[in-house]
PDB file of the backbone (N, CA, C, O) and the ligand in Angstrom, with CONECT records:
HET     ZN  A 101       1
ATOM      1  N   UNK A   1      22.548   9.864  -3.609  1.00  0.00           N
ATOM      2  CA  UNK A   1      21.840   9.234  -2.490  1.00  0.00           C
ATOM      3  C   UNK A   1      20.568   8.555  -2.980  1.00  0.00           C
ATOM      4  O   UNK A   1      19.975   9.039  -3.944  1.00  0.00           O
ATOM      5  N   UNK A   2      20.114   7.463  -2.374  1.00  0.00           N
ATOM      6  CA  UNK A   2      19.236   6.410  -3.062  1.00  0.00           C
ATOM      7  C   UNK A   2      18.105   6.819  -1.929  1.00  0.00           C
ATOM      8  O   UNK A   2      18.323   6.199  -0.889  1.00  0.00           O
ATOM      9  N   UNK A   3      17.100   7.583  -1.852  1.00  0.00           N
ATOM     10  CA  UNK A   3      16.158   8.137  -1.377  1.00  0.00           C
ATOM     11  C   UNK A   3      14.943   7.097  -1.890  1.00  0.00           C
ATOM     12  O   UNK A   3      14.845   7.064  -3.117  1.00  0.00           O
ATOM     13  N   UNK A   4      14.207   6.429  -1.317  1.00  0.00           N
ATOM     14  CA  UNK A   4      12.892   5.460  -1.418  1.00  0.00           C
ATOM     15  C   UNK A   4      11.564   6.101  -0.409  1.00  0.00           C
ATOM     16  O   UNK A   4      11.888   6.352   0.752  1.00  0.00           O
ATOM     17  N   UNK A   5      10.219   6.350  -0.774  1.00  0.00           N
ATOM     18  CA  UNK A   5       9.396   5.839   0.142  1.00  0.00           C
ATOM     19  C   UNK A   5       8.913   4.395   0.696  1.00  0.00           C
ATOM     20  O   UNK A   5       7.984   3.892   0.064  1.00  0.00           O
ATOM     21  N   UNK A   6       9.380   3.729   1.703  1.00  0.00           N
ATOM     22  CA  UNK A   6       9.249   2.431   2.070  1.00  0.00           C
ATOM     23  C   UNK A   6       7.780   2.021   1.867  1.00  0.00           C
ATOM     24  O   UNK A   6       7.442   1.002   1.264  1.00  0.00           O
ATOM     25  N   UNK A   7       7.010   2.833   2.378  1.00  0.00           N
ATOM     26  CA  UNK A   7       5.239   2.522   2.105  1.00  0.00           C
ATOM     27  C   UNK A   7       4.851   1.930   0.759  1.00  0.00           C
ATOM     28  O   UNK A   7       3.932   1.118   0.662  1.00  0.00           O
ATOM     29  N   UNK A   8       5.607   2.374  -0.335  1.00  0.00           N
ATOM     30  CA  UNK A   8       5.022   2.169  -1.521  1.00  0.00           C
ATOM     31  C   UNK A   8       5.077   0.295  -1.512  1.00  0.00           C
ATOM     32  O   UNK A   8       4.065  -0.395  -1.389  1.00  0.00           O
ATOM     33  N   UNK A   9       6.510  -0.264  -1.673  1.00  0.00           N
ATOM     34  CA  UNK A   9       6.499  -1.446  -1.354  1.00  0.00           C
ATOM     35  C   UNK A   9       5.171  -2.058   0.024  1.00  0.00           C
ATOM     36  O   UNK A   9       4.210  -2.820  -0.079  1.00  0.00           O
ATOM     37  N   UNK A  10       5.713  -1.314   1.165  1.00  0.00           N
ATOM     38  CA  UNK A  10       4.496  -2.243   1.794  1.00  0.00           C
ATOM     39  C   UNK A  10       3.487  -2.229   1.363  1.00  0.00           C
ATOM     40  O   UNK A  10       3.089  -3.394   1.367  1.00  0.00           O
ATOM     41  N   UNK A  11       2.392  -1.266   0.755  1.00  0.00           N
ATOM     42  CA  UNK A  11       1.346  -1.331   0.497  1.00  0.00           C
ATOM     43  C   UNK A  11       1.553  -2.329  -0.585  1.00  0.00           C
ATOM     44  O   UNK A  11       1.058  -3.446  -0.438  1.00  0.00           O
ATOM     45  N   UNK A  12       2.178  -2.070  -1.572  1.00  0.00           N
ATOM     46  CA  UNK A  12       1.857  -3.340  -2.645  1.00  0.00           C
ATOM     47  C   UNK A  12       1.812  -4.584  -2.565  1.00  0.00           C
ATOM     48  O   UNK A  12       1.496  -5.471  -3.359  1.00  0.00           O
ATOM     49  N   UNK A  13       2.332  -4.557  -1.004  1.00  0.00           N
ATOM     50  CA  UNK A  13       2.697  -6.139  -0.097  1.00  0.00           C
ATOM     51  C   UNK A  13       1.450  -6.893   0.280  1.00  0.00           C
ATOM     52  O   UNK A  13       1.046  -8.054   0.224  1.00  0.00           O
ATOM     53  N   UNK A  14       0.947  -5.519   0.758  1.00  0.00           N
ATOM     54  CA  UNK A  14      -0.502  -5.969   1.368  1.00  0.00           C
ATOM     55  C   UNK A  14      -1.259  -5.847   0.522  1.00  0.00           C
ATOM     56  O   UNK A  14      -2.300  -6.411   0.860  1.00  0.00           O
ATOM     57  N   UNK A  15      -1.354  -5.337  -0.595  1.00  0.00           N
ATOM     58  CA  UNK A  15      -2.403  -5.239  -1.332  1.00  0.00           C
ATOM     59  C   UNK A  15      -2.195  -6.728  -2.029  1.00  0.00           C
ATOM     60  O   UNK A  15      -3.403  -6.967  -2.041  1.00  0.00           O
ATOM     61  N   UNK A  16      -1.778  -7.587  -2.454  1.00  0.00           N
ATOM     62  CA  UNK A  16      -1.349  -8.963  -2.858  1.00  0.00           C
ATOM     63  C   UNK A  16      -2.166  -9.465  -1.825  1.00  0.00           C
ATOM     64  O   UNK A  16      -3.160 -10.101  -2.177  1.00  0.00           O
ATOM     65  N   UNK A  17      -1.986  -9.335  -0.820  1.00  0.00           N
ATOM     66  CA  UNK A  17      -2.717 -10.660   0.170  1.00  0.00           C
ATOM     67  C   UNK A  17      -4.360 -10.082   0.408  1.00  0.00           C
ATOM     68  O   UNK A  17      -5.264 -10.780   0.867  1.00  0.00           O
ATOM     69  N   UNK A  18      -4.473  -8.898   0.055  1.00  0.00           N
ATOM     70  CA  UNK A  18      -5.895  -8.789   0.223  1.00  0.00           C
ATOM     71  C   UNK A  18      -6.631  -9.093  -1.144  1.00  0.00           C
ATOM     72  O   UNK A  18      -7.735  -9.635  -1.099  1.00  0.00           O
ATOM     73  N   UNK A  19      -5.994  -8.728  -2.493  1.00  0.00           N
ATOM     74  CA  UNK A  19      -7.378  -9.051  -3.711  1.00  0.00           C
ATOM     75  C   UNK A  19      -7.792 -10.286  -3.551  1.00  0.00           C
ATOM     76  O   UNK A  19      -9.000 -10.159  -3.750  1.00  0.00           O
ATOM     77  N   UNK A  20      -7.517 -11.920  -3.218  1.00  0.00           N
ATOM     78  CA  UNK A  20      -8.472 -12.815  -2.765  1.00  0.00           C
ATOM     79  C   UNK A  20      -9.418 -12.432  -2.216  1.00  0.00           C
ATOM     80  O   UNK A  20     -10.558 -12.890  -2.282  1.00  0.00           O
ATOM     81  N   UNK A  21      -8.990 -11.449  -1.548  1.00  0.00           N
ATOM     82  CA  UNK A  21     -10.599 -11.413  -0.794  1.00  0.00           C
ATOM     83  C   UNK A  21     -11.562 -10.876  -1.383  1.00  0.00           C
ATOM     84  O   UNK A  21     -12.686 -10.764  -0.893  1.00  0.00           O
ATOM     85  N   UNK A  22     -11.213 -10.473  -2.535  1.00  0.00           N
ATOM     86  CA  UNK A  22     -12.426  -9.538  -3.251  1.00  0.00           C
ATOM     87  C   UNK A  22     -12.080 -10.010  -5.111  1.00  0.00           C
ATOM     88  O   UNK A  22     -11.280  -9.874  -6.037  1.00  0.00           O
ATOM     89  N   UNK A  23     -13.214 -10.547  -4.751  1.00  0.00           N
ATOM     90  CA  UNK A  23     -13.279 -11.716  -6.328  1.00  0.00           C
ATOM     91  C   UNK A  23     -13.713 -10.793  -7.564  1.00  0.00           C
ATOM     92  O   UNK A  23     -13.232 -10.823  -8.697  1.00  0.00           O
ATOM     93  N   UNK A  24     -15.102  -9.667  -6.905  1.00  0.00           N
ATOM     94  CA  UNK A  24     -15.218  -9.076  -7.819  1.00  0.00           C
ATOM     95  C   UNK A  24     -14.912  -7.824  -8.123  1.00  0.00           C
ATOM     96  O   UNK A  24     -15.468  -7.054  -8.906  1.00  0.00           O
ATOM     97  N   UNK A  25     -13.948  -7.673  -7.418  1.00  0.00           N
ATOM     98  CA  UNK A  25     -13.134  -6.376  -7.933  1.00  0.00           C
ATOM     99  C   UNK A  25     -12.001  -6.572  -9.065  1.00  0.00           C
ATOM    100  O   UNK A  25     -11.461  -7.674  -9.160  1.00  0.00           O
ATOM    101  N   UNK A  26     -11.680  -5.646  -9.815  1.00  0.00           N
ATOM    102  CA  UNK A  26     -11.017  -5.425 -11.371  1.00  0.00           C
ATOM    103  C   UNK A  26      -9.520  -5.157 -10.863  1.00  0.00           C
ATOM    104  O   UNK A  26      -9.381  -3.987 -10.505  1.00  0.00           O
ATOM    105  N   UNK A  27      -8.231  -6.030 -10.726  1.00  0.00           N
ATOM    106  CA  UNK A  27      -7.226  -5.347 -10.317  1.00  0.00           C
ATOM    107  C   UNK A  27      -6.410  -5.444 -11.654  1.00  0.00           C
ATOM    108  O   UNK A  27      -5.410  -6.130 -11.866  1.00  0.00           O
ATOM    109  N   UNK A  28      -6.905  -4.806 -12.293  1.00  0.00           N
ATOM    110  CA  UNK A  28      -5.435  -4.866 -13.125  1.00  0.00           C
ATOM    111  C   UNK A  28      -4.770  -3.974 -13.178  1.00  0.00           C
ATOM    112  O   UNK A  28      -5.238  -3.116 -12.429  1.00  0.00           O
ATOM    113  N   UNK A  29      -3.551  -3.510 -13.836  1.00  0.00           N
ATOM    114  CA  UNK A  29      -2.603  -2.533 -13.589  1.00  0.00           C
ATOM    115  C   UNK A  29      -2.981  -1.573 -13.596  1.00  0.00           C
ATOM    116  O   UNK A  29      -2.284  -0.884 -12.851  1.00  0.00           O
ATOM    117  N   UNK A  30      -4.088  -0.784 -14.219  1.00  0.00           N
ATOM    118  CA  UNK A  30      -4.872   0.400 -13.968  1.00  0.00           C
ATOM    119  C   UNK A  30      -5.083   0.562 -12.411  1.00  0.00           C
ATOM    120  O   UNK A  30      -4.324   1.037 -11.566  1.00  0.00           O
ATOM    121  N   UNK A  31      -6.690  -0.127 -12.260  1.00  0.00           N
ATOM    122  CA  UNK A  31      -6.766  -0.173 -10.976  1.00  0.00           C
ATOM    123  C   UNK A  31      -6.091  -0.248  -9.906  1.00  0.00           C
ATOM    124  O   UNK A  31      -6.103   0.617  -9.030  1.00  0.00           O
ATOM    125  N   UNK A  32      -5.122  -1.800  -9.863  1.00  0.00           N
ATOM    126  CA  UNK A  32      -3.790  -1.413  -8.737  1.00  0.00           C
ATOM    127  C   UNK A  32      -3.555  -0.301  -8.657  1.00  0.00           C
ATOM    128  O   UNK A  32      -3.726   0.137  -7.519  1.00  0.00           O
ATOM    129  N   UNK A  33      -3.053   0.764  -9.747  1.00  0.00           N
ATOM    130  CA  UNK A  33      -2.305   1.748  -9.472  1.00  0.00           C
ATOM    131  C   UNK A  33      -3.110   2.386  -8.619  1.00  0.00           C
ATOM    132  O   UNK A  33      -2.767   2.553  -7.448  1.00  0.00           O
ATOM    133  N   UNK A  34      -4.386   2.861  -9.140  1.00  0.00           N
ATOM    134  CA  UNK A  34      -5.185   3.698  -8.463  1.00  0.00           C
ATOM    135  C   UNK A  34      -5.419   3.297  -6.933  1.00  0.00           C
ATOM    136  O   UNK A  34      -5.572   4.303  -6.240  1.00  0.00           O
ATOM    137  N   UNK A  35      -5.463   2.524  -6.474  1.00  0.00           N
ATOM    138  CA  UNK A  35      -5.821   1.756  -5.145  1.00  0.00           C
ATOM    139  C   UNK A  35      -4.430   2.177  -4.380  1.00  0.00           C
ATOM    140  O   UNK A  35      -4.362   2.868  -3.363  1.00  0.00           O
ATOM    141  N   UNK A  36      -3.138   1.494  -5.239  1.00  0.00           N
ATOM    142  CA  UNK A  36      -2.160   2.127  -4.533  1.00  0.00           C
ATOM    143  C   UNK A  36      -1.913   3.688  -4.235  1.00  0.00           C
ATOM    144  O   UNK A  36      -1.664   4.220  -3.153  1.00  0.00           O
ATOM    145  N   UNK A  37      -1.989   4.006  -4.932  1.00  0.00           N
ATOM    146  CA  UNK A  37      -1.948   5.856  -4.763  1.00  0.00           C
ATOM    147  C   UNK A  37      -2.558   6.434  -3.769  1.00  0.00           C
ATOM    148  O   UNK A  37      -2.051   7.221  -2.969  1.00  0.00           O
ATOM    149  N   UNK A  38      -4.143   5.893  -3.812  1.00  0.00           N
ATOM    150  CA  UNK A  38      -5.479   6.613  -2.512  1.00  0.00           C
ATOM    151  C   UNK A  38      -4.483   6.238  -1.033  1.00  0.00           C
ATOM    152  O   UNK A  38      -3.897   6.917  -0.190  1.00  0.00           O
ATOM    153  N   UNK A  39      -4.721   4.527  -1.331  1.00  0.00           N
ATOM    154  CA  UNK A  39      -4.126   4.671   0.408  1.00  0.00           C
ATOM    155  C   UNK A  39      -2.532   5.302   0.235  1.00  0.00           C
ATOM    156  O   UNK A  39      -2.222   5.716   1.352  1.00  0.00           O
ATOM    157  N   UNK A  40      -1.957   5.420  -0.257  1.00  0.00           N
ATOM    158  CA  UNK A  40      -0.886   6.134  -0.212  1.00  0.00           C
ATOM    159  C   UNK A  40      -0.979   7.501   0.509  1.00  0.00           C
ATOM    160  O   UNK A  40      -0.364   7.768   1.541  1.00  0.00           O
ATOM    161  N   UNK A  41      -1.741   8.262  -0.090  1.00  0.00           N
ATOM    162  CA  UNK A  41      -1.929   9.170   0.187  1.00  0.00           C
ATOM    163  C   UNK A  41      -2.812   9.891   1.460  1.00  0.00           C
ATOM    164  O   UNK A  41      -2.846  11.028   1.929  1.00  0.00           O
ATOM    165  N   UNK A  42      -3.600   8.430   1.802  1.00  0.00           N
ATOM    166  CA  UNK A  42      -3.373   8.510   3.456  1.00  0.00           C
ATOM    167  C   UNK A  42      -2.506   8.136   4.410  1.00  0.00           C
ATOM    168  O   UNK A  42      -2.723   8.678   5.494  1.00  0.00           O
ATOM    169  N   UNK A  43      -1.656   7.441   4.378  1.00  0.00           N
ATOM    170  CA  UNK A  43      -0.724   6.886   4.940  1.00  0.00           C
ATOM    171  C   UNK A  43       0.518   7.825   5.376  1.00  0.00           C
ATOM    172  O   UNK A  43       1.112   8.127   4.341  1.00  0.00           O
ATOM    173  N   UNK A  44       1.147   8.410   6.512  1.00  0.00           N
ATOM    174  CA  UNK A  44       2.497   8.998   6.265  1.00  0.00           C
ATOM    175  C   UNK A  44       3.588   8.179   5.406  1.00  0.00           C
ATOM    176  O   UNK A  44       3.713   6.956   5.352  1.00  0.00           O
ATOM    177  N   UNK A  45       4.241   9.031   4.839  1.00  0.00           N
ATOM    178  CA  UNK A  45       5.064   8.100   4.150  1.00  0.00           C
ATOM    179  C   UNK A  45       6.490   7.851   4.945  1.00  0.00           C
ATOM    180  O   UNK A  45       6.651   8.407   6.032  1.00  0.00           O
ATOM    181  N   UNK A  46       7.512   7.019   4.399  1.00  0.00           N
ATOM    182  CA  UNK A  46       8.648   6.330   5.463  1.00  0.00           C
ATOM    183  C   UNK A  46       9.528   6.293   4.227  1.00  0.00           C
ATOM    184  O   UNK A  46       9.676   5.560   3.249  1.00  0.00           O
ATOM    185  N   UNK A  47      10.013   7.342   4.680  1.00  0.00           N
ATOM    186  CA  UNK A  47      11.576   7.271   3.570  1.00  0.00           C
ATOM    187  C   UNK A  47      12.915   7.058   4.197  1.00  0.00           C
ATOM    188  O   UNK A  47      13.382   7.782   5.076  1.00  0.00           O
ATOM    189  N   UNK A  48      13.612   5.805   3.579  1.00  0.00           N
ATOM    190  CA  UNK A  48      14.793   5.177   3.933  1.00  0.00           C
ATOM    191  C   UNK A  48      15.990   5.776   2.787  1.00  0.00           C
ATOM    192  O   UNK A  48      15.828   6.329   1.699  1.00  0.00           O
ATOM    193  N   UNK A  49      17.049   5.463   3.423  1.00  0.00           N
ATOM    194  CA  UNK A  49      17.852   6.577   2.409  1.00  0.00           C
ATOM    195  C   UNK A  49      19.257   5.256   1.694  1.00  0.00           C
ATOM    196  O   UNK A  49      19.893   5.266   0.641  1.00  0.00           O
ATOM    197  N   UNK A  50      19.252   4.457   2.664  1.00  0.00           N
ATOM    198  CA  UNK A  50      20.247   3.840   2.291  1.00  0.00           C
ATOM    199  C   UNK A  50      19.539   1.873   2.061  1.00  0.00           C
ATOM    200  O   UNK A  50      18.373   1.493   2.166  1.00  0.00           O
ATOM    201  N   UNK A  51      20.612   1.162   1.784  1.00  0.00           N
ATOM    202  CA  UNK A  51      20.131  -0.342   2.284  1.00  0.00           C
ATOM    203  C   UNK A  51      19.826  -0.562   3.797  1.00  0.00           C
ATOM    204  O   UNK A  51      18.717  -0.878   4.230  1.00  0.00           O
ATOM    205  N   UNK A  52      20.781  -0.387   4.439  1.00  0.00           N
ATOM    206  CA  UNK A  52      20.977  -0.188   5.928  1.00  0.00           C
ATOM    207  C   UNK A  52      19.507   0.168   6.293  1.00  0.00           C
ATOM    208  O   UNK A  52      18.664  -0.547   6.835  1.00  0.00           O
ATOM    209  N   UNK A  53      19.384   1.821   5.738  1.00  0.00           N
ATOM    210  CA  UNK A  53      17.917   2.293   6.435  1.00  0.00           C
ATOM    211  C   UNK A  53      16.988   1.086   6.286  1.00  0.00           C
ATOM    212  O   UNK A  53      16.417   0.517   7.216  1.00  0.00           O
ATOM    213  N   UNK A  54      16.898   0.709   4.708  1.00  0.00           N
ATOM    214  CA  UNK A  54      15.768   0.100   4.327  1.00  0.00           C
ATOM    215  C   UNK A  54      15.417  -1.040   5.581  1.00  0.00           C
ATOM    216  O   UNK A  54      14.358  -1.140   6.200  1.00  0.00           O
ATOM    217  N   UNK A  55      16.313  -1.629   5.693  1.00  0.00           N
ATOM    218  CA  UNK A  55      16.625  -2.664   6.782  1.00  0.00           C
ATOM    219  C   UNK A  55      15.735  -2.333   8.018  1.00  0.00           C
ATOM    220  O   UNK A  55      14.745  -2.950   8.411  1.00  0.00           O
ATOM    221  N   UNK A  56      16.446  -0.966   8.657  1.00  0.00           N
ATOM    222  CA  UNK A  56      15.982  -0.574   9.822  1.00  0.00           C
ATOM    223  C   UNK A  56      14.738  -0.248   9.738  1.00  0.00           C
ATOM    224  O   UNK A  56      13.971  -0.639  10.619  1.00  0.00           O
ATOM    225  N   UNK A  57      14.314   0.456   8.776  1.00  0.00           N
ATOM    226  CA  UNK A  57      12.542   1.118   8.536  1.00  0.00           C
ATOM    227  C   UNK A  57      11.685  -0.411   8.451  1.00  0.00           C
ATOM    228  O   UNK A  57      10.658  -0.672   9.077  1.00  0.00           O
ATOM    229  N   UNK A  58      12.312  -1.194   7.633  1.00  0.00           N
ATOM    230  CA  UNK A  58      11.735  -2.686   8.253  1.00  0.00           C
ATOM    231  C   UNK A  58      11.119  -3.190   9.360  1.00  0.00           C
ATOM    232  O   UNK A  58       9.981  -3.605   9.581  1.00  0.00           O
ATOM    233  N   UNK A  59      11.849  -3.099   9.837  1.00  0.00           N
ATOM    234  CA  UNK A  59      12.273  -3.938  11.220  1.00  0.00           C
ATOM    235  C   UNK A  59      11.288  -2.856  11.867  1.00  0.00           C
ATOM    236  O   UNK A  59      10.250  -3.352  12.303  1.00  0.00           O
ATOM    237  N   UNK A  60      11.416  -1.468  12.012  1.00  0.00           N
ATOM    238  CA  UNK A  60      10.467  -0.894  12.885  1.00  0.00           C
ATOM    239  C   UNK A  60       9.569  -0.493  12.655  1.00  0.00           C
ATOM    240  O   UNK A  60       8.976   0.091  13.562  1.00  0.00           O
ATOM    241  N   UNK A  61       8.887  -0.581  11.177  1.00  0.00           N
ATOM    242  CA  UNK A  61       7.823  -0.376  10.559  1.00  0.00           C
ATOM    243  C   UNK A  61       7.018  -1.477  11.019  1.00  0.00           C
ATOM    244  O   UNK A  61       5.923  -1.013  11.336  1.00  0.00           O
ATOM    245  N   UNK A  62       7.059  -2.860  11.222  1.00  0.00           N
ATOM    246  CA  UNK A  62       6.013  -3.692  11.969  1.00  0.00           C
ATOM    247  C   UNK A  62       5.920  -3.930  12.600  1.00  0.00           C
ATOM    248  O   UNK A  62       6.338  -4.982  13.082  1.00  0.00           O
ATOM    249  N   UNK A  63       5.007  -2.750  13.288  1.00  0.00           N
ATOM    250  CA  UNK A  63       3.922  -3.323  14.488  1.00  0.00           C
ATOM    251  C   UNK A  63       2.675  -3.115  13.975  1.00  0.00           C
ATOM    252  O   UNK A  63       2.288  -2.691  12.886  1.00  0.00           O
ATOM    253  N   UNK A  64       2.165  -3.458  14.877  1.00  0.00           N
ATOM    254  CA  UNK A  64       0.665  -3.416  14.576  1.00  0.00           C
ATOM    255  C   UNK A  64      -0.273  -2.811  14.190  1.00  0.00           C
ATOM    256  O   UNK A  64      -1.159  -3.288  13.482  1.00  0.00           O
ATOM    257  N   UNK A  65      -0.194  -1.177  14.774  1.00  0.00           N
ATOM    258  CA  UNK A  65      -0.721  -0.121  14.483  1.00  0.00           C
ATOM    259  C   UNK A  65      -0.591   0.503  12.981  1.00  0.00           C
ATOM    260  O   UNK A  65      -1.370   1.231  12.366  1.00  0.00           O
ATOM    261  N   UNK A  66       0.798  -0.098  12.576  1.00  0.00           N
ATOM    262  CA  UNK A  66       0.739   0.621  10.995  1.00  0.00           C
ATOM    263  C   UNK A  66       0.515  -0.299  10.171  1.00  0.00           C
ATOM    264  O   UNK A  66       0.917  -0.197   9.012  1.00  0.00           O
ATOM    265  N   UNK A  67      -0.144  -1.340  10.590  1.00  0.00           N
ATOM    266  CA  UNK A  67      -0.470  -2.718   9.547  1.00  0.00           C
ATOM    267  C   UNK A  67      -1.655  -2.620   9.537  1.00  0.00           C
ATOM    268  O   UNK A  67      -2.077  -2.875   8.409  1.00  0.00           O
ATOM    269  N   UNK A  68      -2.690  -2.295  10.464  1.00  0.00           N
ATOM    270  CA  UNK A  68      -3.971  -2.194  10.663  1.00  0.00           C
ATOM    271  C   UNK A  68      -4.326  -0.711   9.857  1.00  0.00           C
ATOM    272  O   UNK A  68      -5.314  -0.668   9.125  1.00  0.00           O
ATOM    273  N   UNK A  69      -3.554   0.358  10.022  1.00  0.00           N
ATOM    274  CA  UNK A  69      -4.033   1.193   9.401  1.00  0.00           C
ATOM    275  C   UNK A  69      -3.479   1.137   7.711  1.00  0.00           C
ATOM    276  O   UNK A  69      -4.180   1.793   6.940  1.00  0.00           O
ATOM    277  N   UNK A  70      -2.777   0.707   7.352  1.00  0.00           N
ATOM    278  CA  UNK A  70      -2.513   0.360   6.031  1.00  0.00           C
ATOM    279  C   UNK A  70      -3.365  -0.726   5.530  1.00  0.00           C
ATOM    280  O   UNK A  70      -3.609  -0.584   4.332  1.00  0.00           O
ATOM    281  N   UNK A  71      -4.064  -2.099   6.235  1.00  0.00           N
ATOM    282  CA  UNK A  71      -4.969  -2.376   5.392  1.00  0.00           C
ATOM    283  C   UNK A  71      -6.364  -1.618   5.196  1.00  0.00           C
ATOM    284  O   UNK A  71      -7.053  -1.561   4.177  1.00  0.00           O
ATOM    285  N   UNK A  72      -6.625  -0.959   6.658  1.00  0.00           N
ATOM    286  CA  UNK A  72      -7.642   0.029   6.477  1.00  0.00           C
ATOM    287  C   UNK A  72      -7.351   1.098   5.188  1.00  0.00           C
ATOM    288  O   UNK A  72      -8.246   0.983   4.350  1.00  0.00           O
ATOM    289  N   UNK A  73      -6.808   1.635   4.991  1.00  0.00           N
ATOM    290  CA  UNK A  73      -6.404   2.589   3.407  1.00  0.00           C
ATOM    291  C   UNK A  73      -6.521   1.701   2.861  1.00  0.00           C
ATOM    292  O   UNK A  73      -7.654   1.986   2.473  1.00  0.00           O
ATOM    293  N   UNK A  74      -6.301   0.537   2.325  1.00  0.00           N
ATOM    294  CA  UNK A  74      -6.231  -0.050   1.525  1.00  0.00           C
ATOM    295  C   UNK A  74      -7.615  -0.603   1.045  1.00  0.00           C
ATOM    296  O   UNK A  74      -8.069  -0.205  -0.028  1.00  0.00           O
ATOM    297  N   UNK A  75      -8.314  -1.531   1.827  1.00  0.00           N
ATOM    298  CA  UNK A  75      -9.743  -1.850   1.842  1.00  0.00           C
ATOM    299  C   UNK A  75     -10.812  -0.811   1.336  1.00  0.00           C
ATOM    300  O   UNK A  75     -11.610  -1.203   0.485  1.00  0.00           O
ATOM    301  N   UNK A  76     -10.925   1.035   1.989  1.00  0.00           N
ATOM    302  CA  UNK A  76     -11.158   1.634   1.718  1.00  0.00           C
ATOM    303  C   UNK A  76     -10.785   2.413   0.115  1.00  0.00           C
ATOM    304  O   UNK A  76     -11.488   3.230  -0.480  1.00  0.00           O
ATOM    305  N   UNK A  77      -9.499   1.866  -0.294  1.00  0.00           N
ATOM    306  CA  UNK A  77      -9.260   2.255  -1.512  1.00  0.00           C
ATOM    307  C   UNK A  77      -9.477   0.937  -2.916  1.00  0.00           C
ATOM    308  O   UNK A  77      -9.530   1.015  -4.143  1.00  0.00           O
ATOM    309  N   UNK A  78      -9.544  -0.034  -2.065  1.00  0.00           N
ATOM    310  CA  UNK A  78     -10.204  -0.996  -3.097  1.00  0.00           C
ATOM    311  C   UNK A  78     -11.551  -0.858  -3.248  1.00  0.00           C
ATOM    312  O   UNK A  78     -12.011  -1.211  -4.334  1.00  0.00           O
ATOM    313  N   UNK A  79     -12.171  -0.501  -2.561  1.00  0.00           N
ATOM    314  CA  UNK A  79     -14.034  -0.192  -2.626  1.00  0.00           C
ATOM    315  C   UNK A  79     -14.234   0.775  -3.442  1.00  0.00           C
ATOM    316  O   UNK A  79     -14.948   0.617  -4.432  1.00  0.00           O
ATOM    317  N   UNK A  80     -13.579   2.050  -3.132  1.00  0.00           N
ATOM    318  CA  UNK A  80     -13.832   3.386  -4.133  1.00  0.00           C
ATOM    319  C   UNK A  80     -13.453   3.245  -5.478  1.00  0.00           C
ATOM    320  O   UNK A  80     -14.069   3.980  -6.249  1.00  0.00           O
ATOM    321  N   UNK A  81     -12.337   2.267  -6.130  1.00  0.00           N
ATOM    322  CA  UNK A  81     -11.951   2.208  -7.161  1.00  0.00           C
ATOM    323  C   UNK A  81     -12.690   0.715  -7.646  1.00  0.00           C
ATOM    324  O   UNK A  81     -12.882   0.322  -8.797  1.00  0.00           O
ATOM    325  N   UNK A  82     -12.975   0.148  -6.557  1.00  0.00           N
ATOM    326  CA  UNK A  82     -14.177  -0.825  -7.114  1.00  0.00           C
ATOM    327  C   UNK A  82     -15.816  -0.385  -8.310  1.00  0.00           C
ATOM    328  O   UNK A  82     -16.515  -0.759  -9.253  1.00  0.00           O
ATOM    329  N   UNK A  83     -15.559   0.757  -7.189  1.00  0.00           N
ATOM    330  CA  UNK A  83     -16.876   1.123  -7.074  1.00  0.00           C
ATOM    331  C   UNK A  83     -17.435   1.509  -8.619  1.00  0.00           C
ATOM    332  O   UNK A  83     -18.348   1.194  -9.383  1.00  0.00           O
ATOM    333  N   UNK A  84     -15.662   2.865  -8.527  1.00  0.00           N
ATOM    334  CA  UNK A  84     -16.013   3.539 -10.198  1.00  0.00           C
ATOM    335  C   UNK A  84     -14.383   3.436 -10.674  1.00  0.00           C
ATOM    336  O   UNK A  84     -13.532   4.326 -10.642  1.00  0.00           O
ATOM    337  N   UNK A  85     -14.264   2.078 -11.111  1.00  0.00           N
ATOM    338  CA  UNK A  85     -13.239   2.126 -12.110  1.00  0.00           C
ATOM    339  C   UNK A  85     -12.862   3.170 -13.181  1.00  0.00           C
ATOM    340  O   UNK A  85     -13.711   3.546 -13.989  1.00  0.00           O
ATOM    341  N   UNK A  86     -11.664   3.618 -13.198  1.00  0.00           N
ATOM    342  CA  UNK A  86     -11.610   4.282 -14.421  1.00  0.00           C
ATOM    343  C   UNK A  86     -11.549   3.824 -16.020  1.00  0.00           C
ATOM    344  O   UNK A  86     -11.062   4.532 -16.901  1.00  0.00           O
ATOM    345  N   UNK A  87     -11.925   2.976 -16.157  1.00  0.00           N
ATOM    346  CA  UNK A  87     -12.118   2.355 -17.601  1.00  0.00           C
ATOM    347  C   UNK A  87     -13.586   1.619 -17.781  1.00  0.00           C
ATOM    348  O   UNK A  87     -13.884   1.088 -18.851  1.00  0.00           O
TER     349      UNK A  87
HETATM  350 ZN    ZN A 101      -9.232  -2.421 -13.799  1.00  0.00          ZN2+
END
C-alpha cells in the first residue's frame, strides 16, 4: 500500500510562492528542509493511501481555512529559521 502525507507536497507548494517574498532569507536545501519540517509539524497531517485518495485529499484539502493556516506555519517557520540558520 502506497501510504503518503499529502501536507508535505502542499507545503513545499506554498513554500515556492512565498520565498519571493523574503529576499533576505537563506533557502537553500538546508534551510528549506528546516522550514518544511517546523510548519509540518504544526499542521495535522493528511494521509492519502492510493492515487484515487491523492485526488480526493486534493480536491478537499482546498479551502480556505487550511491555506491560511499553512501559510501561517509557514511564514512563522521561515522567520525562526531566518532568524538562526543552522549553518
Ligand atoms: Zn541556508
Amino acid at each position: 500500500m502506497f501510504l503518503k502525507n499529502y501536507m508535505e507536497d502542499y507545503v513545499l507548494e506554498k513554500l515556492d510562492e512565498l520565498i519571493p517574498k523574503y529576499p533576505g532569507c537563506c533557502f537553500c536545501d538546508k534551510c528549506k528542509q528546516d522550514i518544511v519540517n517546523l510548519a509540518l509539524n504544526h499542521l495535522p497531517p493528511k494521509y492519502v493511501s492510493t492515487d484515487k485518495g491523492e485526488l480526493f485529499a486534493r480536491v478537499e484539502f482546498f479551502n480556505q481555512q487550511c491555506e491560511v493556516e499553512t501559510i501561517k506555519q509557514l511564514v512563522t517557520a521561515i522567520e525562526m529559521v531566518g532568524a538562526h540558520p543552522r549553518h
